[in-house]
N, C-alpha and C positions, 0 to 999 in steps of 0.2 A: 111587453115589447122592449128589444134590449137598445138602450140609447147611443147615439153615435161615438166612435172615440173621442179622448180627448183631445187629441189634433186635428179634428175633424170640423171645420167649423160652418155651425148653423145660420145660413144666408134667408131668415126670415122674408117673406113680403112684407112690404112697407105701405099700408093703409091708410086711410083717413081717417082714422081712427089711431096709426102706429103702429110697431111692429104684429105681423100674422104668422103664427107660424102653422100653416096645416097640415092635417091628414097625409095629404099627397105628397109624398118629396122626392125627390131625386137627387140622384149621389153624383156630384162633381167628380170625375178622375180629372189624374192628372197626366203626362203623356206615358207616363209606365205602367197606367192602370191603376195605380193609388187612389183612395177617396181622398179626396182634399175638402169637401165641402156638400153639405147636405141641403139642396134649395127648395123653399116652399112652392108648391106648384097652385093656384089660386083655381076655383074651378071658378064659369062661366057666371055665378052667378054673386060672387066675390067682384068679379070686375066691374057688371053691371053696376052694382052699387058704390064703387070707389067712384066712378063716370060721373053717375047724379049729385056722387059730393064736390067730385072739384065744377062742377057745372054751379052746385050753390053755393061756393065758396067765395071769399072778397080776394080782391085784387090789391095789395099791396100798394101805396102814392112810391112814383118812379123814383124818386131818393133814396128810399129804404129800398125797394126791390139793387139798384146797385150795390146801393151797401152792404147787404146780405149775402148777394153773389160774391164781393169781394173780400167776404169772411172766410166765406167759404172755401175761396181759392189757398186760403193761408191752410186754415185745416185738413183739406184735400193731399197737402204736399208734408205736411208736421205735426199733427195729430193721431191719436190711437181710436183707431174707428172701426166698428163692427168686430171689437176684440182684434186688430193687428196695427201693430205700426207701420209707417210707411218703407220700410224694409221688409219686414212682413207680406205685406200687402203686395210688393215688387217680386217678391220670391213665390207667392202661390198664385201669380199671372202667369210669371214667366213658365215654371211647373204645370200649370196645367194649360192654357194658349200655346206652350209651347215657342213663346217672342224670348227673342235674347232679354236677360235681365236688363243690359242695360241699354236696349230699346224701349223697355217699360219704363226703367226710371226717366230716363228724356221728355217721354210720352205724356209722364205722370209732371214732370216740370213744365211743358208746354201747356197742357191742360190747364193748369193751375193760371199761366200768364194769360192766357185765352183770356179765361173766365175775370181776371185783374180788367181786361179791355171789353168786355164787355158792351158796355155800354159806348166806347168808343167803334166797334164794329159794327154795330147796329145804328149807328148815326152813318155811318159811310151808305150804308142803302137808303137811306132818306133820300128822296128826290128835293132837289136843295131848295123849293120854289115853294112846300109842302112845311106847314107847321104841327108842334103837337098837339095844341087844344084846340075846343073849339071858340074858348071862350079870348083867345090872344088877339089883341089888337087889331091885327090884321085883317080879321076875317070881318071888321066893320065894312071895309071897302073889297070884299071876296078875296079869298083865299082855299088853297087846297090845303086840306087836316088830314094827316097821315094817322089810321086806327087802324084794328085789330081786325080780320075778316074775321074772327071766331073768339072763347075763349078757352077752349080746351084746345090742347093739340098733345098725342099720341104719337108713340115714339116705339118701330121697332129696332132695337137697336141691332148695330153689328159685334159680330166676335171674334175678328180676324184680327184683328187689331185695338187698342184700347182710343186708339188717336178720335175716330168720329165722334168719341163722350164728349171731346169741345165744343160741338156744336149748339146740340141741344138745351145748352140754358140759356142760349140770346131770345129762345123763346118765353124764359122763367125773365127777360131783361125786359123784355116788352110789354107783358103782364098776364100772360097765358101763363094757365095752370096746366102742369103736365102729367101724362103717364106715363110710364118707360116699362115696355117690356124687355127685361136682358136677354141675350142671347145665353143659352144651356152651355155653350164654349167655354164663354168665361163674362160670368157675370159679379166677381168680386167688383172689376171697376164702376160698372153703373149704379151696386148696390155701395160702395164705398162713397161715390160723389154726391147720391141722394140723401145719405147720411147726412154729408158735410152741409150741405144746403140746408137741411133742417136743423141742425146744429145751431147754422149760420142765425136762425130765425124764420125761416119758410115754413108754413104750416104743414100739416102732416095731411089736410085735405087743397095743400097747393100743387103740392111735388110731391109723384107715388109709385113705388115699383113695385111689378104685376108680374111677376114669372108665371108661365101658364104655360099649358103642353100645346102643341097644333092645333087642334082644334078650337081650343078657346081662344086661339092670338086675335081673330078679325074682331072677338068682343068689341077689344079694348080701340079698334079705328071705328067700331059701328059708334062706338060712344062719346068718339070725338068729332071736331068740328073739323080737324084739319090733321093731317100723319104723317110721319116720315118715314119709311119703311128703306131697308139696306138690305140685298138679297144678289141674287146672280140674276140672269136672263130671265128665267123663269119669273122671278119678282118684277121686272121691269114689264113683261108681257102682262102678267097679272093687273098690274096699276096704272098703265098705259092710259087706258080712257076714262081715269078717276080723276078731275080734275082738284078734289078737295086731298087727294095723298101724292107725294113729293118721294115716286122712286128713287134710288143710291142705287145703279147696278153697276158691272165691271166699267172702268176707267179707261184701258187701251192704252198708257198713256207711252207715248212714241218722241225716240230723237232724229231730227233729220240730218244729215251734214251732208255740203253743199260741195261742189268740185275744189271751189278754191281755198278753200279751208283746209288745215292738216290736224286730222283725227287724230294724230300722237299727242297733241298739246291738250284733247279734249278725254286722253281716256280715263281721266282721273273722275271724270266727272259723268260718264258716262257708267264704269265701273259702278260707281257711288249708286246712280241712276236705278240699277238691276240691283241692288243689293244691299242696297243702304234700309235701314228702319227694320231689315229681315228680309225684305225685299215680297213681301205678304200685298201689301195694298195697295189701293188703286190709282196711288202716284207711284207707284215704280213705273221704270219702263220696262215696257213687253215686249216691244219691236225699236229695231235700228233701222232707219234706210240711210242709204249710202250711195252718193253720185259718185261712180264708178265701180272696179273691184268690192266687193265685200270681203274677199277671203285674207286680207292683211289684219282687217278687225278684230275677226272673228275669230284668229290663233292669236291675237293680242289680249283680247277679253278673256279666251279661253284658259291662258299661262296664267292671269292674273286669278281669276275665279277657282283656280284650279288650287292656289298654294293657301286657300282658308284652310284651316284647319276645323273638323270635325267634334264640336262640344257641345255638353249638354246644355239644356235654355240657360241654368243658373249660372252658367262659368262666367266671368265679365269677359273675357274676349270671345265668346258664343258672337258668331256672324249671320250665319243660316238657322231658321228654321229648323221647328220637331215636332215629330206628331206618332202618334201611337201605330206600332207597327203593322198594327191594319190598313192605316188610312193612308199610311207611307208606299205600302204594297200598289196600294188601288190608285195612287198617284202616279205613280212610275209607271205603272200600265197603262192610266189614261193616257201621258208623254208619248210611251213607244207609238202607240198608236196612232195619237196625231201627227206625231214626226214623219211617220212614211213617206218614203222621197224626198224628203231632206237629206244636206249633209251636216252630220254632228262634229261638232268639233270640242264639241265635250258632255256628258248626260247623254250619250250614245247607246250604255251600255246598263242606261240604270242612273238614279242620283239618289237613289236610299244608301246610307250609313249605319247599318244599323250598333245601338250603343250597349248592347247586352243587357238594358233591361227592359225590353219589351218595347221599347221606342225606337228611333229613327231619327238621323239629321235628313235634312230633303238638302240634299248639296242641289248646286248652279247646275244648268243646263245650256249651252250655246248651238244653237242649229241655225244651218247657215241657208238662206228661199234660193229658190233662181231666179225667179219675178217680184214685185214690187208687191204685185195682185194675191201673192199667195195664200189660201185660206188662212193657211196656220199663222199668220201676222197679228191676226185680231183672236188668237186662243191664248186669257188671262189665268194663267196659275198662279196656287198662295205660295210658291217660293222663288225664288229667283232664279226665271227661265225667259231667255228672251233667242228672236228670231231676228234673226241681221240677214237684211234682203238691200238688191240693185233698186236703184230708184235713177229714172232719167226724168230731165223737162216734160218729155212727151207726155209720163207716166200722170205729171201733172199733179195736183189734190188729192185725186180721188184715191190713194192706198194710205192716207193722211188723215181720213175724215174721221167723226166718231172719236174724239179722244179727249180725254178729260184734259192732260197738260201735252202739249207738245213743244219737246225744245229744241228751237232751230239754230243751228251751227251754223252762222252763214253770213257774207258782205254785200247779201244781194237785200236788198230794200223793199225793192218792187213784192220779192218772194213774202217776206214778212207781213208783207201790208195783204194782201192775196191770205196768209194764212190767218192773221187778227179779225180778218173781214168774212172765214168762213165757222157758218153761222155753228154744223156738228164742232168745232173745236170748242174748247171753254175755255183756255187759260193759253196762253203761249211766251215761253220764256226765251230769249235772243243772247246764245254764249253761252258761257258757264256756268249754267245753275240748272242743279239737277232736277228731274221732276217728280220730288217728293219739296222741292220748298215751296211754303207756304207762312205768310204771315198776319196778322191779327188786322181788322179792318178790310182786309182783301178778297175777292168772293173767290171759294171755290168750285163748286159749278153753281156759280152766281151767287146769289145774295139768301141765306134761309128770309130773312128778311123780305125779299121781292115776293116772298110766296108767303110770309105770315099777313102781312100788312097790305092796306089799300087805300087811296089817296081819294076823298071824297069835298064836292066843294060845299063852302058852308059862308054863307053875305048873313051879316046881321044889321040892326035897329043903332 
């Protein structure tokens, strides 16, 4: 068997045992069709027993598990891991994800400060009335002790983006041992951060990455206690009445602007909104409403979006989005399609660029609803396409609901309070802040935290 090139690099599984390299591999491309990357695929019965080790495995005293995280956060961002340096490592994401390079490096800095807070995020979802042992003072005279509902927790990751790997160590913070299956996308960054974690000092049967093909994914959630799974509609339909796994599906995330407000002072940020980070994930915004006119926005956003220039992921001013000129084809076609009866005011006629070598930029698309209600308001694509529709009073919430961030442009109070108080929002930001921001301590659809942990009372002698 003739071995992979030597630019080609081998993304072993990571066992409880240490690096696996198997039988089964699969060839990373990258968006030109290039191999970038040969990853171990673990069959069913590999998983199984990585499960039973971090099930027998010890829990790290909370000191050390911080400390470890925040080794790790240094190595993550400054160290040579899995054979690349962290230029390396930013150039065969962006390559094969197809993320502007330097949405990866940002990503890969943000990560990194995440993972420094740690432990500081994971104290913000403590219910403040709740301590951590059971053995603290307090519980002489009753007390609620915030613990663990499990100690495994399982992890499908996403690969639209590298941004969700910050998540999943406040689980490794708490004292769950994890599994991480990567996404086939682009699984350098989950296989780069597990590294660093063990690096750091994490055992190799605490923290483990399981690449597996379809059928073997559920192993690795039958094997744990608790999962976090990132997928589209179909995932969320799937995990719905699983209370032990914790769907990620589309975001919707929506800006409102109100009559008395003027849109011209907000299109910077709006702009930002649709296209910022690549304009890939589930904080961009997909939909504008608009009290009044939409069509002044709409050739506003559209001049703007219009004068990006077309680069490949590596270029540092790369803005948009790339994806292999397959997958560029069959996006533009999903577009045209949904768009029917809309008016385009830009991505009308297409948003593939193609780069001559077998890839694709996925430029901006602007299509303008007639109604508030329009189906196409709630239709999420991984590049930056959004739908700017009328919104009146009467219209009310309900074309509003469902959204991960919503940012309300507005001097109305009353409206604010009406949209923090509805329950389908998660997060609502008031002015100029786009909704891709996000900071450490803050829940993004809530707390991982509210769903790892559970507050149980405990009176002693």
């Amino acid at each position: 068997m003739t071995g992979p090139r030597s630019d080609v690099v081998p993304l072993d599984a990571l066992g409880p045992r240490g690096p696996y390299r198997a039988r089964n591999r699969l060839a990373v491309t990258d968006v030109a069709g290039r191999e970038s990357a040969e990853l171990s695929l673990v069959p069913a019965l590999f998983v199984d027993r990585t499960m039973k080790a971090l099930r027998r495995a010890s829990t790290p005293p909370p000191d050390e598990r911080i400390g470890m995280i925040g080794r790790a956060a240094e190595l993550f961002t400054t160290a040579a891991l899995d054979g690349l340096t962290p230029d390396e490592y930013a150039h065969r994401v962006s390559r094969v994800g197809g993320t502007p390079i330097s949405v990866v490096r940002a990503t890969a800095a943000a990560i990194s400060a995440r993972l420094r807070k740690a432990h500081y995020s994971v104290e913000h979802a403590r219910p403040t009335g709740a301590v951590h042992r059971w053995d603290d003072p307090l519980t002489r005279t009753g007390r609620a002790v915030w613990v663990r509902r499990g100690n495994v927790f399982g992890v499908h990751a996403a690969g639209n983006h590298p941004g969700p790997h910050s998540l999943w160590p406040e689980a490794l913070a708490l004292g769950y041992r994890v599994a991480v299956r990567p996404s086939r996308r682009e699984p350098f960054t989950p296989h780069r951060l597990v590294t660093a974690l063990r690096a750091a000092g994490f055992g190799d049967d605490q923290v483990t990455l399981l690449p597996t093909d379809h059928t073997t994914a559920d192993a690795l959630l039958r094997g744990s206690d608790l999962g976090l799974v990132y997928g589209g509609e179909d995932v969320v339909r799937k995990y719905a009445g699983d209370p032990s796994v914790l769907p990620q599906g589309p975001g919707r995330s929506k800006i409102l602007l109100t009559r008395e407000v003027d849109w011209r002072e907000h299109l910077d940020t709006i702009v930002d909104s649709v296209s910022g980070h690549g304009g890939t994930g589930c904080v961009n915004t997909t939909a504008v409403f608009v009290e009044g006119d939409p069509a002044p926005l709409c050739a506003a956003l559209a001049e703007r979006l219009a004068a990006v220039p077309s680069l490949p992921p590596e270029d540092p001013a790369a803005v948009f989005p790339v994806q292999p000129l397959a997958t560029a084809k069959a996006l533009e076609a999903h577009l045209l399609h949904r768009a029917a009866g809309t008016t385009p005011w830009l991505g009308g006629d297409g948003i593939r660029d193609e780069l001559g070598d077998g890839s694709a930029v996925l430029r901006a698309a602007v299509h303008q609803l007639d109604r508030p209600d329009a189906p196409q308001a709630t239709v999420e694509l991984p590049f930056p396409c959004v739908w700017v529709a009328p919104w009146t009073r009467e219209a009310g919430l309900a074309p509003l609901r469902n959204s991960l961030v919503l940012t309300a442009v507005t001097h109305d109070d009353r409206l604010v309070a009406e949209l923090v108080e509805e329950p389908s929002i998660s997060n609502v930001y008031v002015g100029k802040h786009p909704t891709y921001w996000m900071d450490s301590g803050l829940p993004h659809d809530g707390y991982l935290a509210e769903f790892l942990m559970r507050c149980k009372s405990v009176i002693r002698d």
